[in-house]
C-alpha positions in Angstrom: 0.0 0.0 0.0 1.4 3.5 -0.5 1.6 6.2 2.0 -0.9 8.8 1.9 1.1 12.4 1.9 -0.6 14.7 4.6 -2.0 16.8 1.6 -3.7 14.5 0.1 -5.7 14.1 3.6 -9.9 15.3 3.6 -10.8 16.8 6.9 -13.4 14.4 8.3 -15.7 16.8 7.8 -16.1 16.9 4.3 -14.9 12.8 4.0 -18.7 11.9 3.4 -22.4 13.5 2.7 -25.7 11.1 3.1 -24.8 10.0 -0.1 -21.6 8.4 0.7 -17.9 9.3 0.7 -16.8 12.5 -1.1 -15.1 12.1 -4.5 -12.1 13.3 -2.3 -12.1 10.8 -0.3 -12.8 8.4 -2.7 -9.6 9.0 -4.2 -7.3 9.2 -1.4 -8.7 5.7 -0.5 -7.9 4.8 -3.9 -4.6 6.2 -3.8 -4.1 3.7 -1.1 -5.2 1.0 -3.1 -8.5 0.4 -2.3 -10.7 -1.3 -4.8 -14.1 -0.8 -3.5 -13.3 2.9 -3.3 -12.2 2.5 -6.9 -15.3 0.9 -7.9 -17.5 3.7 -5.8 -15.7 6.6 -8.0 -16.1 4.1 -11.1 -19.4 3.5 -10.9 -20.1 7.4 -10.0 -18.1 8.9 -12.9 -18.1 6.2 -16.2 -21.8 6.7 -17.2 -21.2 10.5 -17.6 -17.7 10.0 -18.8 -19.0 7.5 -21.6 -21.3 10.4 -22.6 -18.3 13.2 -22.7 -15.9 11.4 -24.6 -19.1 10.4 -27.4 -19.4 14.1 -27.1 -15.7 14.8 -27.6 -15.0 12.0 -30.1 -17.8 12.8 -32.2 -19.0 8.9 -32.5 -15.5 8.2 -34.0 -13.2 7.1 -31.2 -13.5 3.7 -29.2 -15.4 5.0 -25.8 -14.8 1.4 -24.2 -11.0 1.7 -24.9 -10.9 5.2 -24.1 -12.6 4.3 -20.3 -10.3 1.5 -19.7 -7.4 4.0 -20.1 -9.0 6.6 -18.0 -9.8 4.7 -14.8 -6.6 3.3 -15.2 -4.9 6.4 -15.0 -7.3 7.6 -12.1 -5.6 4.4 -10.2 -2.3 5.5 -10.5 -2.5 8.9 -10.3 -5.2 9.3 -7.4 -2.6 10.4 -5.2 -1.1 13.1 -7.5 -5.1 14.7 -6.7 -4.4 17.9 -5.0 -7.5 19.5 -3.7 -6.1 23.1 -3.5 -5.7 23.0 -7.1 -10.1 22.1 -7.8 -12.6 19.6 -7.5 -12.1 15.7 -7.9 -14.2 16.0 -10.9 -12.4 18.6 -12.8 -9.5 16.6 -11.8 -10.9 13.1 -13.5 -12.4 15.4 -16.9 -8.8 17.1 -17.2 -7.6 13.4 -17.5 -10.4 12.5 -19.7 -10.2 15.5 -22.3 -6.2 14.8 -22.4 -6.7 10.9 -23.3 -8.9 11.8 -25.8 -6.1 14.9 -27.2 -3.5 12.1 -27.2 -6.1 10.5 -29.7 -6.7 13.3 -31.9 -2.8 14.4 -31.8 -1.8 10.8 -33.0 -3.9 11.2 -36.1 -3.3 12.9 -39.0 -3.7 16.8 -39.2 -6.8 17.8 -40.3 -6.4 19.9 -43.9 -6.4 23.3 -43.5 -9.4 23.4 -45.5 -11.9 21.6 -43.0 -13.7 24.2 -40.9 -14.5 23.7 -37.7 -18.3 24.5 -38.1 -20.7 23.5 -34.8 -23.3 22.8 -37.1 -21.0 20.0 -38.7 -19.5 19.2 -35.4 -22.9 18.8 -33.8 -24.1 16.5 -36.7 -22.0 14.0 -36.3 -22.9 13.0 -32.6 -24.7 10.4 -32.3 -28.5 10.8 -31.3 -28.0 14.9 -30.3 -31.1 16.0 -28.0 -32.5 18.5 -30.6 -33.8 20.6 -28.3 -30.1 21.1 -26.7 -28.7 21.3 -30.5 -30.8 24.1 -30.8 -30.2 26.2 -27.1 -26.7 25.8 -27.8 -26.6 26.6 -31.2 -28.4 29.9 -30.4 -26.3 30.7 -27.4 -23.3 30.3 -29.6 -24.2 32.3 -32.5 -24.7 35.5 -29.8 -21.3 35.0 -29.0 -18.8 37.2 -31.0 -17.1 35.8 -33.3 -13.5 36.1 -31.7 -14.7 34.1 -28.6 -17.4 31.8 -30.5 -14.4 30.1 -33.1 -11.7 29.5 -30.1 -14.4 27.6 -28.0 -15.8 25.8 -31.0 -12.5 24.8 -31.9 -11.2 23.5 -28.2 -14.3 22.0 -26.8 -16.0 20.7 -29.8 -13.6 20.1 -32.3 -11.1 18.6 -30.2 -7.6 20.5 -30.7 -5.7 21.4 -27.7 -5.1 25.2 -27.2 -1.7 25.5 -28.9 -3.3 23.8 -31.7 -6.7 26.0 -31.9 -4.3 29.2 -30.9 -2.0 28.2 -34.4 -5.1 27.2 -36.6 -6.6 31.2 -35.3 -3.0 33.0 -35.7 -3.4 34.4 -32.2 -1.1 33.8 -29.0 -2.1 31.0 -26.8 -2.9 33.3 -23.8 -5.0 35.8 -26.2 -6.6 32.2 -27.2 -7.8 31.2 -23.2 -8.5 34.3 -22.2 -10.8 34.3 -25.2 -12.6 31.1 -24.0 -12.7 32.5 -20.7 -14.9 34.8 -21.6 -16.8 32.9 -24.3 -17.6 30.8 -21.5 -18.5 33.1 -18.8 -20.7 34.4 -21.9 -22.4 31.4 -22.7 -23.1 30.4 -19.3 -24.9 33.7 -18.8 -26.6 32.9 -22.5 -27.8 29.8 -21.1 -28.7 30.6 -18.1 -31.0 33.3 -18.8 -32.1 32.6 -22.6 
C-alpha cells in the first residue's frame, strides 16, 4: 500500500455526505489501493464520462477503450489529486479530455481546409437531443465571433489550445483568455435565454 502524503488528507468533515464518501475521499482511499473505493468513484463517474468522450470523439473514437485508459490512469494517479488545485471531478475530466487529445494528436492533421463549423460538429454525434442542439446553437451564434471560433474549436472540435491558438494566428494566452470569456458568456446565454 502506499503512503498517503498529509496533503492529500480530507478533513473528516467533508470525508462523506448522506450520499456516501466524497469524491475526495474516494480518491485518497484509492490512492491507497482500495478497490471498492475505486469501484464507488467508477461507478459514479463512467456513465457520464462514456457520454463526454461520445461528445468529444464525435461517435469516432472507441469510448470502451478510451474508459479503460481513464480509470486506469485515475488508479495510479489518485494520489497526485491535490484539492487546493479544484474539484475531484475537474480533476478526472482534465484526465479525460487529455486521453482523448492524445487520440486526436496521433492522427493525422486535419487539412487546413476543414472548418470547424458547430453545425457539422454537432451532426455527427450520435443521437443529439434537438432541443439542446438548438439552445446551444443559439447561445453560440450570440457569441462574437473572436470568442465563438476558439471555444468551437477547443471544446467541440477537439484540438488542444496551442493547436486552436496556431489554426486562429493568435497567442495562446489571447486564445484562453478568449474562451474565458466565451464561456462566462455562454453560461450567462444559457442561463438566462
Amino acid at each position: 500500500m502506499s503512503k498517503l502524503l498529509p496533503h492529500t488528507q480530507v478533513p473528516a468533515s467533508v470525508a462523506s455526505t448522506p450520499e456516501g464518501p466524497t469524491d475526495a475521499a474516494l480518491l485518497i482511499a484509492i490512492a491507497g489501493q482500495d478497490r471498492a473505493a475505486f469501484g464507488q468513484f467508477y461507478d459514479r463517474y463512467s456513465g457520464r464520462l462514456s457520454a463526454y468522450v461520445q461528445a468529444m470523439g464525435r461517435g469516432r473514437l472507441p469510448v470502451d477503450d478510451l474508459l479503460q485508459e481513464i480509470f486506469v490512469a485515475v488508479w495510479r494517479k489518485a494520489g497526485q489529486y491535490r484539492p487546493a488545485l479544484g474539484t475531484p471531478e475537474g480533476w478526472l475530466f482534465t484526465i479525460t479530455r487529455n486521453k482523448v487529445f492524445d487520440i486526436w494528436r496521433a492522427r493525422p492533421p486535419v487539412g487546413e481546409g476543414v472548418a470547424a463549423d458547430l453545425e457539422t460538429l454537432m451532426d455527427t454525434t450520435e443521437n443529439p437531443d434537438p432541443a439542446l442542439v438548438a439552445t446551444i446553437h443559439q447561445a453560440l451564434a450570440r457569441l462574437p465571433e473572436d470568442q465563438r471560433r476558439p471555444l468551437v474549436l477547443a471544446y467541440f472540435g477537439g484540438f488542444t489550445y496551442e493547436e486552436a491558438a496556431r489554426r486562429l494566428a493568435v497567442p495562446v494566452g489571447t486564445l484562453k483568455s478568449r474562451i474565458r470569456s466565451a464561456l462566462g458568456q455562454l453560461k450567462s446565454l444559457l442561463e438566462n435565454p
